[in-house]
CHARMM-style PDB file with segment names, atoms N, HN, CA, C and O in Angstrom:
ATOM      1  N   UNK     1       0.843  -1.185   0.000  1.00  0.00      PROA
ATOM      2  CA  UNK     1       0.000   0.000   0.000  1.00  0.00      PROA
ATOM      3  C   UNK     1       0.884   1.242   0.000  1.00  0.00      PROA
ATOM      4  O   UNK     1       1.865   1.258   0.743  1.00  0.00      PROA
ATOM      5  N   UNK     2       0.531   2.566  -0.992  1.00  0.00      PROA
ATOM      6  HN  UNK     2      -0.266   2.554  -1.596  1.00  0.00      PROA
ATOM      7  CA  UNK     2       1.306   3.166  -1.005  1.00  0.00      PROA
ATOM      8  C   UNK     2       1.099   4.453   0.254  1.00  0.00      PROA
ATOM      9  O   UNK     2       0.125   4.478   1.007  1.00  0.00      PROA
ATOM     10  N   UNK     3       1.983   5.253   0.274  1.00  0.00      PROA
ATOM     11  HN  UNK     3       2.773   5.233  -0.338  1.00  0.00      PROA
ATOM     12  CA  UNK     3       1.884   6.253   1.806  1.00  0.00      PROA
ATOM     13  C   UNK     3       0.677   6.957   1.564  1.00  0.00      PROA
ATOM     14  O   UNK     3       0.158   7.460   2.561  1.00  0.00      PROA
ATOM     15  N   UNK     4       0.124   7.108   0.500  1.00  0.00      PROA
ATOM     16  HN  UNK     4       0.545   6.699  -0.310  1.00  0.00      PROA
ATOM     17  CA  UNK     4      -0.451   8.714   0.141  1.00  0.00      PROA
ATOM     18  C   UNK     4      -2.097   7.609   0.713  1.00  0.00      PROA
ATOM     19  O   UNK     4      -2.824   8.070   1.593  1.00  0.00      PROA
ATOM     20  N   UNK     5      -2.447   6.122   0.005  1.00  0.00      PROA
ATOM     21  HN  UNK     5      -1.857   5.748  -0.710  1.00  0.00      PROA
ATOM     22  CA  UNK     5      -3.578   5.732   0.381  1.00  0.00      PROA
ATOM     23  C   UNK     5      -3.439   5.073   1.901  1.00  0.00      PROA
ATOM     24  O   UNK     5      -4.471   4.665   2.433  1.00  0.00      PROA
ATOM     25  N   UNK     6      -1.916   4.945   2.747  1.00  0.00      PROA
ATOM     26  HN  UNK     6      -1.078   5.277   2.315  1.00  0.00      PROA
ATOM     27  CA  UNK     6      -2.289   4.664   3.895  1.00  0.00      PROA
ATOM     28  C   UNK     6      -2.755   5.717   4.639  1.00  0.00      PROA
ATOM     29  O   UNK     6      -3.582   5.479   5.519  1.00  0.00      PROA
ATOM     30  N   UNK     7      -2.186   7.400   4.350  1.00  0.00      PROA
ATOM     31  HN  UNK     7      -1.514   7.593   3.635  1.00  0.00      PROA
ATOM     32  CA  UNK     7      -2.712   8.312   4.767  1.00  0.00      PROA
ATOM     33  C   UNK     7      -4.427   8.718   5.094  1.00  0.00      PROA
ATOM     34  O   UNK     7      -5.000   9.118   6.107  1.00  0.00      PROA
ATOM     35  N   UNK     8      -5.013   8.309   3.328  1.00  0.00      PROA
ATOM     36  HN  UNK     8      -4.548   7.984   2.505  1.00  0.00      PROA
ATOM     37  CA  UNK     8      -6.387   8.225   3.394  1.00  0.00      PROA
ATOM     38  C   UNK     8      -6.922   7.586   4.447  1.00  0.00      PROA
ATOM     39  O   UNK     8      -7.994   7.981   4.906  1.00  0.00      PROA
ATOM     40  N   UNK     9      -6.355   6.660   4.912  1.00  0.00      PROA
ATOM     41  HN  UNK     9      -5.484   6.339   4.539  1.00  0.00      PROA
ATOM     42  CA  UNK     9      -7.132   5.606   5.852  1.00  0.00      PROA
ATOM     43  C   UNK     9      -7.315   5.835   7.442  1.00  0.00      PROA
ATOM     44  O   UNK     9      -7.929   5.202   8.301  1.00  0.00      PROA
ATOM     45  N   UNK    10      -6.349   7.263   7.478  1.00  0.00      PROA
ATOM     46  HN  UNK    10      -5.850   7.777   6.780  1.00  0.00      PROA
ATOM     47  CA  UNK    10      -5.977   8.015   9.146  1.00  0.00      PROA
ATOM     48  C   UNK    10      -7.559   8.231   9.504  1.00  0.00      PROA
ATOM     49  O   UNK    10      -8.427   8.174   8.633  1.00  0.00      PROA
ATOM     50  N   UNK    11      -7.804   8.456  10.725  1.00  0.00      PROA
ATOM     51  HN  UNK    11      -7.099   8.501  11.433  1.00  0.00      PROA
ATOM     52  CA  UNK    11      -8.732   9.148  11.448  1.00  0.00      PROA
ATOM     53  C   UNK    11      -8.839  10.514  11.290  1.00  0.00      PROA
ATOM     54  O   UNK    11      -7.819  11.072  10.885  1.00  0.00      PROA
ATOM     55  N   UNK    12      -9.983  11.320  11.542  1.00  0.00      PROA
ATOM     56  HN  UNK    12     -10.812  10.867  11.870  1.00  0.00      PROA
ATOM     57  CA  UNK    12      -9.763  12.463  11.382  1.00  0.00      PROA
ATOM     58  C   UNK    12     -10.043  13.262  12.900  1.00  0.00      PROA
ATOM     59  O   UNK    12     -10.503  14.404  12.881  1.00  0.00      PROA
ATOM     60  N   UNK    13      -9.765  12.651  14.067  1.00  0.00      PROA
ATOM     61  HN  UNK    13      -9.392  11.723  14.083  1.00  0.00      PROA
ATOM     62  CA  UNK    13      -9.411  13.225  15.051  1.00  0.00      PROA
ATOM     63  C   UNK    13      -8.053  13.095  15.326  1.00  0.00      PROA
ATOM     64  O   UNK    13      -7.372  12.197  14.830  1.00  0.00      PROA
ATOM     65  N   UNK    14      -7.516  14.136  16.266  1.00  0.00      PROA
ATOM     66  HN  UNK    14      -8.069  14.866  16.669  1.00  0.00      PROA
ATOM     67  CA  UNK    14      -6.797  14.745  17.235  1.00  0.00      PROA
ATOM     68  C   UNK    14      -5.648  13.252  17.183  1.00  0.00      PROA
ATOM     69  O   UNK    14      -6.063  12.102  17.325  1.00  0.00      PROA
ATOM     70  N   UNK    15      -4.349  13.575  16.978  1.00  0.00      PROA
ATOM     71  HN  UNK    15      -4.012  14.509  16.862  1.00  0.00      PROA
ATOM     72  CA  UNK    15      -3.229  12.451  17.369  1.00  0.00      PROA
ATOM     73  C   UNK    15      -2.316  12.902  17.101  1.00  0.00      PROA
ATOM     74  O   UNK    15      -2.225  14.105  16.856  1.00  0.00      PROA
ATOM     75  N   UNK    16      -1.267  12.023  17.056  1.00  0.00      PROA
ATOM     76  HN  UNK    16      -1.340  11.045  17.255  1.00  0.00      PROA
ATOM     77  CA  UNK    16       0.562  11.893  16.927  1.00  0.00      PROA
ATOM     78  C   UNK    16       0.732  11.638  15.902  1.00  0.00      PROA
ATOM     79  O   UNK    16      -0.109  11.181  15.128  1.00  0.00      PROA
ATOM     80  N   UNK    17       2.189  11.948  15.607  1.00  0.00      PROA
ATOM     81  HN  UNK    17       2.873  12.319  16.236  1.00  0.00      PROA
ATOM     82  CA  UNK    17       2.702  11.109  14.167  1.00  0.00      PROA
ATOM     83  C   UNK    17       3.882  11.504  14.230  1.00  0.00      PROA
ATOM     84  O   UNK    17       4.181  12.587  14.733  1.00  0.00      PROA
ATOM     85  N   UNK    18       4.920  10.497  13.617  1.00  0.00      PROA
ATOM     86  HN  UNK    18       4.677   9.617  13.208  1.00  0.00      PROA
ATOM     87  CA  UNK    18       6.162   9.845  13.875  1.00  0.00      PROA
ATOM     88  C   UNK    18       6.933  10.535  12.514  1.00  0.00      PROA
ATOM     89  O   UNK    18       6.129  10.771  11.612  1.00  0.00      PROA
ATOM     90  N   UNK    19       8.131  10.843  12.253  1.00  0.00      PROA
ATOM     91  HN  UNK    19       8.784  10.651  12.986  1.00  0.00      PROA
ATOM     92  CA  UNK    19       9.046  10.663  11.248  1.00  0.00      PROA
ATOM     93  C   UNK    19       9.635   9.890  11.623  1.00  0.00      PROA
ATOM     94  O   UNK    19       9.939   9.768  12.810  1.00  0.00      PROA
ATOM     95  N   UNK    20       9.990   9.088  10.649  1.00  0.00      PROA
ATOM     96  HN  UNK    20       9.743   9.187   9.685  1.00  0.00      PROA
ATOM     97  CA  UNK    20      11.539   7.959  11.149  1.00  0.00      PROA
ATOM     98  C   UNK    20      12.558   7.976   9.564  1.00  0.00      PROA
ATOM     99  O   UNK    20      12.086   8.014   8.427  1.00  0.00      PROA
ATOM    100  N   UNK    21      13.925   7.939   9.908  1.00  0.00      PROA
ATOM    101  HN  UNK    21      14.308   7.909  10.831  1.00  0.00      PROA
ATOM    102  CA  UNK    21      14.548   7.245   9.103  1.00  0.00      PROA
ATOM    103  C   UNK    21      14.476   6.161   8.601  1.00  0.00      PROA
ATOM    104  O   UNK    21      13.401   5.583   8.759  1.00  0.00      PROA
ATOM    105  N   UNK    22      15.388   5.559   7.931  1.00  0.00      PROA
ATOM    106  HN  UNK    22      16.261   6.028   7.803  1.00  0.00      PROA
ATOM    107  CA  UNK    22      15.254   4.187   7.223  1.00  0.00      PROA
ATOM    108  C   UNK    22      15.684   3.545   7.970  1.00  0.00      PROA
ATOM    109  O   UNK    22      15.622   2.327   7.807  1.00  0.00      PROA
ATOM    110  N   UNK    23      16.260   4.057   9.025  1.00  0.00      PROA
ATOM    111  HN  UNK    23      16.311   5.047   9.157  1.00  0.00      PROA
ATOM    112  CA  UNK    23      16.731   2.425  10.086  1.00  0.00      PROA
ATOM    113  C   UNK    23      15.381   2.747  11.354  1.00  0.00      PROA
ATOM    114  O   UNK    23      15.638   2.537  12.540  1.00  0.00      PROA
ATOM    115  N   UNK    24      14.022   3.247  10.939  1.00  0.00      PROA
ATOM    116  HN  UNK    24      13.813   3.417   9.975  1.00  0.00      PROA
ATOM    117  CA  UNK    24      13.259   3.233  12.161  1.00  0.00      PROA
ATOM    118  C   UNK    24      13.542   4.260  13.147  1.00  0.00      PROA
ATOM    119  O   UNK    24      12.609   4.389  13.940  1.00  0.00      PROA
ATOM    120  N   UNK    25      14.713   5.179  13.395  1.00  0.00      PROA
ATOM    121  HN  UNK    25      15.471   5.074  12.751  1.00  0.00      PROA
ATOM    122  CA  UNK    25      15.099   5.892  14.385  1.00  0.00      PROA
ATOM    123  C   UNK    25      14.178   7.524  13.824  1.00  0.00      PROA
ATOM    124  O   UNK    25      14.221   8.098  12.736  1.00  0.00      PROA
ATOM    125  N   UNK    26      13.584   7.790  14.812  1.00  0.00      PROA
ATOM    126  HN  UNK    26      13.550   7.323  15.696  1.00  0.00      PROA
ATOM    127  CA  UNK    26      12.147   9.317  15.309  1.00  0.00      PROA
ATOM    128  C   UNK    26      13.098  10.291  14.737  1.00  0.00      PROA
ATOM    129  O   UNK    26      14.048  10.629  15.443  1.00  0.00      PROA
ATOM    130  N   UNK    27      13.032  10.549  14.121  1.00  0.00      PROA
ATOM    131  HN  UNK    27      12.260  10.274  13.547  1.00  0.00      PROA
ATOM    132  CA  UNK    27      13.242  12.216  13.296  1.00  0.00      PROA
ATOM    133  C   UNK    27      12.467  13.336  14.083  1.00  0.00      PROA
ATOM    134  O   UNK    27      13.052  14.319  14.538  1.00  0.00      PROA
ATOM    135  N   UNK    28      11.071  13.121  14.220  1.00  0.00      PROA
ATOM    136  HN  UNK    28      10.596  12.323  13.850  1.00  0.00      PROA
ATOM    137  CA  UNK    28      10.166  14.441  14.690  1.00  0.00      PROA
ATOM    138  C   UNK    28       9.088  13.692  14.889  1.00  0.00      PROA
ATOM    139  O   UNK    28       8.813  12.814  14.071  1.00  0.00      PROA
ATOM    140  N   UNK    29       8.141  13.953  16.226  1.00  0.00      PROA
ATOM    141  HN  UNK    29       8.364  14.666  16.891  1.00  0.00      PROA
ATOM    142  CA  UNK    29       7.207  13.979  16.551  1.00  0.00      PROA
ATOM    143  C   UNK    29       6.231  15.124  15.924  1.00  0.00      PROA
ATOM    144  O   UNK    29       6.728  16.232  15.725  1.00  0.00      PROA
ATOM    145  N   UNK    30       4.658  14.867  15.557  1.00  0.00      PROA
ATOM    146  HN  UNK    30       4.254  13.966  15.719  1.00  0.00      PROA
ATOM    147  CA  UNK    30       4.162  15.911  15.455  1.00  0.00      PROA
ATOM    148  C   UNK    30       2.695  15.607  16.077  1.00  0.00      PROA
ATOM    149  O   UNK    30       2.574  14.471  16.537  1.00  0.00      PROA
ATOM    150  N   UNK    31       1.843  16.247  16.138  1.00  0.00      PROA
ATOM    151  HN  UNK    31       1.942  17.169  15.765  1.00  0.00      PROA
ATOM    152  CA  UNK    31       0.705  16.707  16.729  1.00  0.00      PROA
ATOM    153  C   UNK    31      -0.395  17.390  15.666  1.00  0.00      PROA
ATOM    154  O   UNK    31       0.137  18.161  14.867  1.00  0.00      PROA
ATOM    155  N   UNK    32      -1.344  17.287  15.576  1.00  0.00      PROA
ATOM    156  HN  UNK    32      -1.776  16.661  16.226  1.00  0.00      PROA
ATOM    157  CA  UNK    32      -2.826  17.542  14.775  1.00  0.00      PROA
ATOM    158  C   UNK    32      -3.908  17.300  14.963  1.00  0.00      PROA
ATOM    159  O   UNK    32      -4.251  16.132  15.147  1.00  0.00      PROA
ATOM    160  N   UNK    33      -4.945  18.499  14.980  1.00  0.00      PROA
ATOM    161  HN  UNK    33      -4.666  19.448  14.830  1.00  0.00      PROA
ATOM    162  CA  UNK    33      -6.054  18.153  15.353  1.00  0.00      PROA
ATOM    163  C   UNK    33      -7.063  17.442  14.476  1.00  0.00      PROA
ATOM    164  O   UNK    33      -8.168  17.083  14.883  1.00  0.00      PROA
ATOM    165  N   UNK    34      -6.579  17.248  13.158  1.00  0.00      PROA
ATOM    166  HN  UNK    34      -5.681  17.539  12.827  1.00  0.00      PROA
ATOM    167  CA  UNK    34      -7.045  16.213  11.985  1.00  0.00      PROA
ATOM    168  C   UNK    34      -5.829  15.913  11.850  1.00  0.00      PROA
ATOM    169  O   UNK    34      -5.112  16.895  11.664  1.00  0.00      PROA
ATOM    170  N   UNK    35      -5.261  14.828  11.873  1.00  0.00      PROA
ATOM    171  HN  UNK    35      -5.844  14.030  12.024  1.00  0.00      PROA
ATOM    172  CA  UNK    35      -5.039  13.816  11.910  1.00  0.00      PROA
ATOM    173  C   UNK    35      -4.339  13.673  10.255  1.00  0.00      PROA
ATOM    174  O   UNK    35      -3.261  14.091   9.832  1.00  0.00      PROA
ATOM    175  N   UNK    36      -5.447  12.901   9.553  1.00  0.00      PROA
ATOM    176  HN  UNK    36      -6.323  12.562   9.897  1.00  0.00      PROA
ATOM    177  CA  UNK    36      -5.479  12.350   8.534  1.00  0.00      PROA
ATOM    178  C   UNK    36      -5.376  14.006   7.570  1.00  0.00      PROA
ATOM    179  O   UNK    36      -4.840  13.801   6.481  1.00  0.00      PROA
ATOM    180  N   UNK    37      -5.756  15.446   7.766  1.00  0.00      PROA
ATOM    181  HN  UNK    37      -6.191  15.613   8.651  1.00  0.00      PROA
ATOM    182  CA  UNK    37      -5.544  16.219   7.234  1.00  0.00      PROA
ATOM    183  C   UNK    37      -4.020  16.404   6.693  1.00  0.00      PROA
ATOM    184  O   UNK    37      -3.518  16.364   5.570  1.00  0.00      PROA
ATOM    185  N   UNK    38      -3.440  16.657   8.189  1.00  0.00      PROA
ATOM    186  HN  UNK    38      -3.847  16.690   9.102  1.00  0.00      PROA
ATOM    187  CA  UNK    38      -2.180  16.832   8.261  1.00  0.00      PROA
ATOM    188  C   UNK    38      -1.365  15.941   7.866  1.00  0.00      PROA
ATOM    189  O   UNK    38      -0.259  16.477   7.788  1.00  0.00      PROA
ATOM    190  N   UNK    39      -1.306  14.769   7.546  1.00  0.00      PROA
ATOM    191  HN  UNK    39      -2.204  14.334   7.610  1.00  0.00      PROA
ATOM    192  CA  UNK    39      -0.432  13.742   7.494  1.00  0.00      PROA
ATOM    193  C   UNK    39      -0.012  13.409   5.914  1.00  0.00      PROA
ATOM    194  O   UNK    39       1.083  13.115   5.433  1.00  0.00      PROA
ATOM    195  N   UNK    40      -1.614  13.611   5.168  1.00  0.00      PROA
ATOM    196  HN  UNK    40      -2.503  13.850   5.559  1.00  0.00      PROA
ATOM    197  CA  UNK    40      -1.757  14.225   3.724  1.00  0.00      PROA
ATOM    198  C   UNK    40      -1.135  14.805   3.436  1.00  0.00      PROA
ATOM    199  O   UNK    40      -0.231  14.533   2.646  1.00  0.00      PROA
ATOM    200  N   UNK    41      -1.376  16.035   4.036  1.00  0.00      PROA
ATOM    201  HN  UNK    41      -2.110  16.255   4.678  1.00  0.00      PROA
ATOM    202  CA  UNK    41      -0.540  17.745   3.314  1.00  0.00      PROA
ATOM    203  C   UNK    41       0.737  17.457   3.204  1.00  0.00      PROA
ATOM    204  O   UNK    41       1.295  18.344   2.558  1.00  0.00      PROA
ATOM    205  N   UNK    42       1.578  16.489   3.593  1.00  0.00      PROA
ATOM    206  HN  UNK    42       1.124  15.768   4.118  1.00  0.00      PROA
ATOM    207  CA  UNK    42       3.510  16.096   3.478  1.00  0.00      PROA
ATOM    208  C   UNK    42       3.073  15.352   1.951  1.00  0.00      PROA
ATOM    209  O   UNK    42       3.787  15.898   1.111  1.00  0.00      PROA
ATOM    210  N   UNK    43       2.374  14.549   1.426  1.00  0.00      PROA
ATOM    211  HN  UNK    43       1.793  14.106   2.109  1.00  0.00      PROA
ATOM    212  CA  UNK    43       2.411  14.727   0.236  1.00  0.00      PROA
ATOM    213  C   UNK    43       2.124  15.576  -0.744  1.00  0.00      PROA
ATOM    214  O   UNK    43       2.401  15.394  -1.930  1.00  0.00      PROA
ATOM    215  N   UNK    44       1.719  16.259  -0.411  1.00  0.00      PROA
ATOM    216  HN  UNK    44       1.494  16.407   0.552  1.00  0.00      PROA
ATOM    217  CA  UNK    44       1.393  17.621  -1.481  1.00  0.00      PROA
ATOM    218  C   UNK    44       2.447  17.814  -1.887  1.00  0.00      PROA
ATOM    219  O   UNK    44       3.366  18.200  -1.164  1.00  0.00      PROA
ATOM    220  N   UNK    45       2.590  17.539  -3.434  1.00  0.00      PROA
ATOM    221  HN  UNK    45       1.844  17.225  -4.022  1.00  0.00      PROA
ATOM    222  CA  UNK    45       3.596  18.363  -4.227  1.00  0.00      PROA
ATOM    223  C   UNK    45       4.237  19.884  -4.156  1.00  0.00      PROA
ATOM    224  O   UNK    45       5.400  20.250  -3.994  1.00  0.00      PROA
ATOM    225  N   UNK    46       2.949  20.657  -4.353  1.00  0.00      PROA
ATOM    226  HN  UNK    46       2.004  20.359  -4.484  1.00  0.00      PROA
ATOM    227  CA  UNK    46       3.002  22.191  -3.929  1.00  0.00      PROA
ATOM    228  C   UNK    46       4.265  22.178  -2.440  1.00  0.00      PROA
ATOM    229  O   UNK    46       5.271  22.871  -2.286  1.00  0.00      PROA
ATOM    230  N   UNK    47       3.801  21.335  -1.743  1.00  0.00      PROA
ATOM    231  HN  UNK    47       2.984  20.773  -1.868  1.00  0.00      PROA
ATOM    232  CA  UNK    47       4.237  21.827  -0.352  1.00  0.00      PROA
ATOM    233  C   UNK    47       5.866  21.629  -0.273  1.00  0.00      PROA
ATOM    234  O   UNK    47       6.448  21.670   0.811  1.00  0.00      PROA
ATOM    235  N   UNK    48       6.445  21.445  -1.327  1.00  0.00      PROA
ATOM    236  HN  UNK    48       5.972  21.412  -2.207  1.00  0.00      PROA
ATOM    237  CA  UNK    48       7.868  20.738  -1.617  1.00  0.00      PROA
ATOM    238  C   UNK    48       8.678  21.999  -2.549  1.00  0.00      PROA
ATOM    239  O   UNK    48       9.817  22.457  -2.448  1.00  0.00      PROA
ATOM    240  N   UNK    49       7.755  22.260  -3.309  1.00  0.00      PROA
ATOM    241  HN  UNK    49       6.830  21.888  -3.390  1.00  0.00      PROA
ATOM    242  CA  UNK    49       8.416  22.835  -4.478  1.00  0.00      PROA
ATOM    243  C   UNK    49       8.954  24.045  -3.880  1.00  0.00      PROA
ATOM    244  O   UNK    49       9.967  24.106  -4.576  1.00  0.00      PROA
ATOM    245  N   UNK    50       9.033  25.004  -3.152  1.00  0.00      PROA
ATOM    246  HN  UNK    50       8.210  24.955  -2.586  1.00  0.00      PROA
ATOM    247  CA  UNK    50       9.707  26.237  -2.628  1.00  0.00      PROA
ATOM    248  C   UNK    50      10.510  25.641  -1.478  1.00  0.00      PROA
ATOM    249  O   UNK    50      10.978  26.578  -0.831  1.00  0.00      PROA
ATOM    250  N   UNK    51      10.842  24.531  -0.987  1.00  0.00      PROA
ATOM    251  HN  UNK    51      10.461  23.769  -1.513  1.00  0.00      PROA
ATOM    252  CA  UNK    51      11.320  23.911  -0.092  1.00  0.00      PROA
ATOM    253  C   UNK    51      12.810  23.991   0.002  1.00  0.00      PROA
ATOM    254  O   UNK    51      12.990  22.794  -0.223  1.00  0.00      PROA
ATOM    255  N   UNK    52      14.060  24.477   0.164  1.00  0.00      PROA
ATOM    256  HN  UNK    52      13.914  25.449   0.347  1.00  0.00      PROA
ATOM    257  CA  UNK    52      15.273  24.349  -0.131  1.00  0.00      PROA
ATOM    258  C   UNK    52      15.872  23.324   0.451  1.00  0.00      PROA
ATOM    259  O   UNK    52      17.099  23.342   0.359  1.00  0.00      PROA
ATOM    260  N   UNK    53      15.210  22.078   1.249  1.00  0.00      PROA
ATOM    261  HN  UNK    53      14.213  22.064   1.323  1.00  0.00      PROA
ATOM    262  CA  UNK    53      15.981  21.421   1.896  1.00  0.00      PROA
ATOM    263  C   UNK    53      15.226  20.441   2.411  1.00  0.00      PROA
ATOM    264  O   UNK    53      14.408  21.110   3.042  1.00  0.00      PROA
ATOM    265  N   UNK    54      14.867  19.074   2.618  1.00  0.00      PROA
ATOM    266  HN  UNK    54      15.532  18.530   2.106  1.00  0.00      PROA
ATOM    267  CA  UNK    54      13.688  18.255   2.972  1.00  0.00      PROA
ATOM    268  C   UNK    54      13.850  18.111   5.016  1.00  0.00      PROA
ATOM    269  O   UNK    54      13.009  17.626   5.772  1.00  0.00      PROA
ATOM    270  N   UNK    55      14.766  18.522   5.268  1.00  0.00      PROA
ATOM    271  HN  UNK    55      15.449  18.917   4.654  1.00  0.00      PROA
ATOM    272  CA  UNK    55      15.133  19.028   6.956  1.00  0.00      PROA
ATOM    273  C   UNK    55      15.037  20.523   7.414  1.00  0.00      PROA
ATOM    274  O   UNK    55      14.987  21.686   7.014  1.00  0.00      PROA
ATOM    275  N   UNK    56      15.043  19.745   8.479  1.00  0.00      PROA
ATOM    276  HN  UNK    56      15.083  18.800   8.804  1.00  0.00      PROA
ATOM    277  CA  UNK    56      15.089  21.353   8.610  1.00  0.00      PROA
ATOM    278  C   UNK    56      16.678  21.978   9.108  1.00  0.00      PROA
ATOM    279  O   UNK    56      17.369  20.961   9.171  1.00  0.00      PROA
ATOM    280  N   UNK    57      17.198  22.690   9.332  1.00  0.00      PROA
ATOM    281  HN  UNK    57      16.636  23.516   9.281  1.00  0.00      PROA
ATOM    282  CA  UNK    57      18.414  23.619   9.026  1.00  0.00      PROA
ATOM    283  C   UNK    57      18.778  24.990   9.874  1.00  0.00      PROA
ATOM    284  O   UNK    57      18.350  26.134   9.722  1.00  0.00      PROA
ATOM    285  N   UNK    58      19.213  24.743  10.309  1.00  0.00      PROA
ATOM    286  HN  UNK    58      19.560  23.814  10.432  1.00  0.00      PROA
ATOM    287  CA  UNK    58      19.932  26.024  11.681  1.00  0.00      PROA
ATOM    288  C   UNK    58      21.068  27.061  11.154  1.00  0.00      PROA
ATOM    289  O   UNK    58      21.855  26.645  10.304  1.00  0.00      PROA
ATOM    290  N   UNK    59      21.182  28.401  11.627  1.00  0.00      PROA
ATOM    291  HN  UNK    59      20.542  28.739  12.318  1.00  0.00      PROA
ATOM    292  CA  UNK    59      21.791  28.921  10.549  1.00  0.00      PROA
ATOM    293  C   UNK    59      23.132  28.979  11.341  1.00  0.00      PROA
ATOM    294  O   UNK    59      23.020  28.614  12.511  1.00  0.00      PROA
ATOM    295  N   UNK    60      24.189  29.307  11.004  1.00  0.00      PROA
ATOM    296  HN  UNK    60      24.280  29.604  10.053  1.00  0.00      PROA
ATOM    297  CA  UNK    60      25.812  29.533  11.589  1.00  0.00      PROA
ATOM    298  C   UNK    60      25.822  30.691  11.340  1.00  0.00      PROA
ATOM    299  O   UNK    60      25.685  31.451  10.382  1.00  0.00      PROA
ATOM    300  N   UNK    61      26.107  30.707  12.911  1.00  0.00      PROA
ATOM    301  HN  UNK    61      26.218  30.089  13.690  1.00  0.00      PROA
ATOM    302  CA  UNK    61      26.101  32.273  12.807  1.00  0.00      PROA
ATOM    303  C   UNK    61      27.167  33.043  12.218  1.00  0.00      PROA
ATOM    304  O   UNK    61      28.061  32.199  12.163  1.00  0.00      PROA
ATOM    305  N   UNK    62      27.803  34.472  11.581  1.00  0.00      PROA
ATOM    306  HN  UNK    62      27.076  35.157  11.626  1.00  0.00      PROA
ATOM    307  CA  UNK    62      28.645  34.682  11.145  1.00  0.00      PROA
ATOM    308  C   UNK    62      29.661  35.031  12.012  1.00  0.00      PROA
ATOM    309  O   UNK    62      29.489  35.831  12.932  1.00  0.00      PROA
ATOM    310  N   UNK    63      30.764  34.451  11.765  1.00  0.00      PROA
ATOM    311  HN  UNK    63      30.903  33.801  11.018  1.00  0.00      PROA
ATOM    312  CA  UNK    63      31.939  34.912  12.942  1.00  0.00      PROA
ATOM    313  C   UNK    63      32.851  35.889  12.068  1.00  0.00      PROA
ATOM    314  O   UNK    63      33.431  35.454  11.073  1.00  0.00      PROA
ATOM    315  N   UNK    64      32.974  37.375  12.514  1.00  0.00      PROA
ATOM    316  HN  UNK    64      32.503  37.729  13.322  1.00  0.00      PROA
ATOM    317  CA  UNK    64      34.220  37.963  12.383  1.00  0.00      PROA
ATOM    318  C   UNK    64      35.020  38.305  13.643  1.00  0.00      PROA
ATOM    319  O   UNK    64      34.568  38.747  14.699  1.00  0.00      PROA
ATOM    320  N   UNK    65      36.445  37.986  13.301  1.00  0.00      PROA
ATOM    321  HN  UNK    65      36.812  37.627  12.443  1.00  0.00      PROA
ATOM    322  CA  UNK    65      37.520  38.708  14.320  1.00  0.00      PROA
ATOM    323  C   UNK    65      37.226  39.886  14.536  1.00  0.00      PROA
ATOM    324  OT1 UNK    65      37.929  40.572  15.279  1.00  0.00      PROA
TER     325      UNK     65
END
């Protein structure tokens, strides 16, 4: 089954949801009050395309002497 129709199959109340890597290890917890809304919207194409980076990214700060 692919992600986008296991998504369809979420509840549409209030829960959790997991990122994991490929070895299973939690990337990010998240939280939603639909559920099955939110879990969707990560496939949205749109939601990718202005994206510079599929993580998220901390900036360094600039050091001068």
């Amino acid at each position: 089954m692919e992600p986008r129709e296991k998504a369809a199959q979420l509840p549409e109340s209030p829960g959790v949801y997991l990122f994991k890597d490929a070895g299973g290890t939690v990337l990010y917890v998240g939280k939603a009050r639909n559920l099955r809304s939110r879990v969707r919207s990560y496939f949205l194409e749109s939601r990718w395309i202005d994206a510079k980076t599929g993580s998220r990214r901390e900036r360094s700060p600039i050091w001068k002497p």
